[in-house]
C-alpha positions in Angstrom: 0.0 0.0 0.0 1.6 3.1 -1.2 0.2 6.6 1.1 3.4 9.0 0.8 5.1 9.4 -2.5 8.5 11.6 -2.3 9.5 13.3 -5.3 13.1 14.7 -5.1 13.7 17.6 -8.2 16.6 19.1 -8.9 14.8 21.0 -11.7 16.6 18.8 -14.3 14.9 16.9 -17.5 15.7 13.6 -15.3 13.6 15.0 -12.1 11.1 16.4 -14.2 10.4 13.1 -16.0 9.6 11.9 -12.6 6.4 13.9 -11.9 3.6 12.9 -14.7 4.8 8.7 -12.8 5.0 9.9 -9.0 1.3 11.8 -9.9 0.3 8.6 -11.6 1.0 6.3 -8.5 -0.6 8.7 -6.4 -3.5 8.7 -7.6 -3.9 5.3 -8.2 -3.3 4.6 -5.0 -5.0 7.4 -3.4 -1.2 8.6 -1.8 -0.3 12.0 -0.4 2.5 13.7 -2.6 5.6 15.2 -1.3 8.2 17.4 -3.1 11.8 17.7 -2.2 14.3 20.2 -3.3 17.9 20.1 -1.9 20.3 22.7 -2.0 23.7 21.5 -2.0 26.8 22.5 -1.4 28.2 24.5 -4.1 31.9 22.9 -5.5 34.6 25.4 -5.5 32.9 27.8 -3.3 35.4 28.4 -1.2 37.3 30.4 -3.5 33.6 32.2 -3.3 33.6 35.2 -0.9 30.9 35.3 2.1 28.6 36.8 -0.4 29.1 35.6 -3.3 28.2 32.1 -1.3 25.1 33.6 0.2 23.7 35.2 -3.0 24.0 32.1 -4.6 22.3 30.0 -2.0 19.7 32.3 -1.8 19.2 31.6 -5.4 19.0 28.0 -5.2 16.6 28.3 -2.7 14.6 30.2 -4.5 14.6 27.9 -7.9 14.1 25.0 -5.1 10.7 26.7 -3.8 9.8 27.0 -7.6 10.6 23.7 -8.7 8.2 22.0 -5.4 5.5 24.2 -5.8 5.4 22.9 -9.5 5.0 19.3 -8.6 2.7 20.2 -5.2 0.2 21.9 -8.0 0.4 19.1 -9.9 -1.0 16.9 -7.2 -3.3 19.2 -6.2 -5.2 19.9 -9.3 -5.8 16.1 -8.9 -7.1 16.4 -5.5 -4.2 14.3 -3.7 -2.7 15.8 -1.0 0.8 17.3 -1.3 3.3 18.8 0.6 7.1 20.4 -0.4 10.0 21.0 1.4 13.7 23.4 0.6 16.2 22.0 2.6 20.5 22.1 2.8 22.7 19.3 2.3 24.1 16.5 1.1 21.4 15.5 -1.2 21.0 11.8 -0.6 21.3 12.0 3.2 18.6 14.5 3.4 16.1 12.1 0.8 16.8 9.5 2.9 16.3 11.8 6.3 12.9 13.4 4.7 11.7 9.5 4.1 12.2 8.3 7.5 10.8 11.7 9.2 7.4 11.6 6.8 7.0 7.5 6.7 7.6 7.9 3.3 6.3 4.5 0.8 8.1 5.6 -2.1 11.0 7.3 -3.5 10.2 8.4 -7.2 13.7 10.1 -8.7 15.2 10.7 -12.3 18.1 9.2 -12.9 20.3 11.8 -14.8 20.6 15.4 -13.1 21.7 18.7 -13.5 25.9 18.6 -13.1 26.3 22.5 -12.7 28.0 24.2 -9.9 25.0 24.8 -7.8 23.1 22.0 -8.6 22.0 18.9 -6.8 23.8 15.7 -9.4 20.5 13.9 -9.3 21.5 10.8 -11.0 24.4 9.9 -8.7 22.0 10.6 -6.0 19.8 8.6 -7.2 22.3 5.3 -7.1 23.3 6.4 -3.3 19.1 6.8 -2.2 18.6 3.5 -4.3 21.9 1.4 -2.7 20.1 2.8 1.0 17.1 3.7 1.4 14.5 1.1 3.1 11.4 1.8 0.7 11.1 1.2 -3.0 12.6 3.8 -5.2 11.3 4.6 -8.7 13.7 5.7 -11.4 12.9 7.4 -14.1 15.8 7.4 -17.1 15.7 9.5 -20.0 16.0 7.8 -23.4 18.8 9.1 -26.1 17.0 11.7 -27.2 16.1 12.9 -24.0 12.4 11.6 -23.9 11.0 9.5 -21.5 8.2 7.1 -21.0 5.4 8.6 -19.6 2.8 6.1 -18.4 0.2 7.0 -21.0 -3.4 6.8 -20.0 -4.2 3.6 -18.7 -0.8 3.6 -16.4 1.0 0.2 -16.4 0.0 -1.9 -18.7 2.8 -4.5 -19.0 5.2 -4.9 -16.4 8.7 -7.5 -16.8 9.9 -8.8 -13.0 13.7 -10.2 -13.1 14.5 -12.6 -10.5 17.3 -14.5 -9.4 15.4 -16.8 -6.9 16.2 -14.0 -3.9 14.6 -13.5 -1.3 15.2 -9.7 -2.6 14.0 -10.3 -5.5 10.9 -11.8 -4.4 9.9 -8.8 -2.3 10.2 -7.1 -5.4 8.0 -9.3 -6.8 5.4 -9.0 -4.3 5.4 -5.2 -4.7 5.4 -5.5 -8.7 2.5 -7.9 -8.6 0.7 -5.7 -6.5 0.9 -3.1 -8.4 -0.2 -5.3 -12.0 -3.1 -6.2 -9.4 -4.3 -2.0 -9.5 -3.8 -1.3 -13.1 -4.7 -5.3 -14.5 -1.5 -5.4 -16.3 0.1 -8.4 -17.7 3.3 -9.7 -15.8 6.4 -10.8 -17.8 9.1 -13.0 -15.5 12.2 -13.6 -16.4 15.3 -15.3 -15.4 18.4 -15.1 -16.9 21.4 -17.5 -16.5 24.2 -14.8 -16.4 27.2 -15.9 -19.1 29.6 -14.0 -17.5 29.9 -15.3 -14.4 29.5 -18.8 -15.5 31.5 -20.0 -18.8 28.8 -22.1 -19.9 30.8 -23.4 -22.7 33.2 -24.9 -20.3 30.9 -25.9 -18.0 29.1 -29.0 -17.6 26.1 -30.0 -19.1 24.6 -30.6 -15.7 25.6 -27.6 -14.2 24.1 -25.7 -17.2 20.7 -27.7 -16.9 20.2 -27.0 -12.8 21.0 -23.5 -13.5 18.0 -23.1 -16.3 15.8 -25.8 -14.0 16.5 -22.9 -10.6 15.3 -20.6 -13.5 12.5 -22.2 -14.5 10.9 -22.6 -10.9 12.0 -19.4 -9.7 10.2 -17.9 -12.7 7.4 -20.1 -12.0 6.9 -19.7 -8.3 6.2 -15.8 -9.2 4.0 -16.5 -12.4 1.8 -18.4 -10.2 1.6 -15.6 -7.8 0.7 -13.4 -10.4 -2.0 -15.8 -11.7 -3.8 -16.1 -8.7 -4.6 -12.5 -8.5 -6.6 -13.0 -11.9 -3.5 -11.9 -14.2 -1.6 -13.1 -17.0 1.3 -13.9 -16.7 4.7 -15.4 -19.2 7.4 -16.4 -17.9 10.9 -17.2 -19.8 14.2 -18.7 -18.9 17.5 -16.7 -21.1 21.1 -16.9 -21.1 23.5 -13.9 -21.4 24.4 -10.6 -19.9 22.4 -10.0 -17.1 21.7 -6.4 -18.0 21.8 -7.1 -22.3 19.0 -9.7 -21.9 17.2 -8.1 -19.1 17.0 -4.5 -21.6 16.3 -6.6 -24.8 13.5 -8.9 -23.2 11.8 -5.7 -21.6 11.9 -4.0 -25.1 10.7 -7.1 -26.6 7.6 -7.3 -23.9 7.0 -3.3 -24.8 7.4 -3.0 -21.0 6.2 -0.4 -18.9 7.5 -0.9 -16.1 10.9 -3.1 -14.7 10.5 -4.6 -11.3 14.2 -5.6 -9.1 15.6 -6.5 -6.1 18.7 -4.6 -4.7 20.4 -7.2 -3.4 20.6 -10.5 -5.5 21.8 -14.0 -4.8 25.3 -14.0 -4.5 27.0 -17.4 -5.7 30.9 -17.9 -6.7 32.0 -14.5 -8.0 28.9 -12.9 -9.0 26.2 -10.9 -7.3 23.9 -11.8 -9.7 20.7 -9.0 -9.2 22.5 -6.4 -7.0 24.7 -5.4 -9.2 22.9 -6.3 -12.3 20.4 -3.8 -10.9 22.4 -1.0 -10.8 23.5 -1.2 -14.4 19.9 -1.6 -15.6 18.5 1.3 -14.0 21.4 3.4 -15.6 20.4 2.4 -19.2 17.0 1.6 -18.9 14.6 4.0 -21.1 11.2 2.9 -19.0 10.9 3.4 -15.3 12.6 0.8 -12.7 11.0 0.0 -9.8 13.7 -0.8 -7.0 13.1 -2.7 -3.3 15.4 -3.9 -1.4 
């Protein structure tokens, strides 16, 4: 159940992207929406004199207050409720600090910020609040072209769930599947034996076949979940790059939505989901729902 959405902005085409998804949520969920502005420190400004520091400050304050009353408006004019906050920082410790004060449910963030001297970097936030934070954080990426996938009328309409058989990524799971539940979307599972962490061509034939059997019932075990809340649900068993196959099979499914654990399975050398997740959310062009 999702009742307080945070939207952090640093006023960049990445944060922005967030808004028409966090607004989206929100109001299928009937959740409260807060907006977040954090004014970091400046680099270089101590070579800045006392006010040179302040006047700029006082301007990033003042583009803060701008960019939250944007978003509160937003919500607003949908009838949720919303609140907004200006505060100074280090931008992730101050997400994370604003979610535990407000009992935040989810963190929804743009993945590429603004890099400019007085600007919050958004997207290498982002990785710190999605490596720490305790609830689920949505990131929003921007394509190429600087477009993003907005979630279109009817919301989520087909959403792909890795797993790796984790208990991580099964919480995931369980949040994704909830959320196909509210918007009747069809559920996509995958599992993908990672190629780089295990030299299948070397490898025995055995080895190979428990691996894609662990797949199979992993990706099973979640399909049936899926289908006893009345939804369909494919499932499909790959081998490759973790993040390659994960990116092709989502563009393949026309995905809305990807849903990840933080934390994967770890086995010989490879973590296979944690860090596999981290990668994804970097290059993926349609939202990533992270829960760790």
């Amino acid at each position: 159940m999702l009742e307080t959405i945070l939207v952090p902005t640093d006023g960049s085409p990445g944060a922005e992207a967030t808004i028409d998804h966090a607004i989206e949520l929100a109001t299928t969920y009937g959740a409260a929406v807060h907006a977040l502005s954090v004014v970091d420190a400046p680099n270089g400004s101590a070579a800045l004199s006392a006010d040179d520091r302040d006047e700029l400050a006082d301007a990033s304050r003042d583009r803060g207050r701008e960019m939250t009353i944007r978003i509160t408006d937003r919500a607003e004019e949908r009838g949720l409720d919303a609140a907004r906050a200006v505060r100074e920082g280090t931008p992730h410790e101050e997400i994370l600090a604003y979610t535990d004060e407000h009992d935040v449910d989810l963190i929804a963030m743009g993945t590429r910020g603004r890099t400019g001297a007085d600007l919050a970097r958004l997207g290498s936030t982002t990785e710190r609040v999605l490596t720490l934070a305790d609830v689920p954080v949505l990131s929003i990426g921007l394509a190429d072209d600087g477009t993003t996938a907005d979630p279109g009328e009817d919301g989520y309409d087909r959403i792909v769930i890795p797993t790796d058989g984790s208990d991580a990524a099964e919480r995931a799971a369980e949040r994704a599947i909830d959320l196909a539940t509210r918007y009747d979307a069809d559920v996509h599972v995958v599992y993908i034996v990672d190629t780089t962490t295990y030299t299948l061509e070397d490898a025995p034939r055995s080895i190979v076949g428990l691996l894609t059997e662990g797949g199979k019932n992993a990706t099973d075990e979640l399909a049936s979940m899926a289908r006893d809340r009345g939804l369909s649900a494919t499932t499909a068993v790959q081998r490759g790059d973790p993040t390659d196959e994960l990116l092709a099979y989502a563009d393949g499914a026309d995905a809305d939505l990807l849903a990840m654990g933080t934390r994967g399975r770890t086995i010989g050398t490879g973590r296979l989901l944690g860090s596999t997740t981290a990668r994804v959310v970097r290059r993926s062009p349609v939202p990533v729902l992270t829960v760790g």
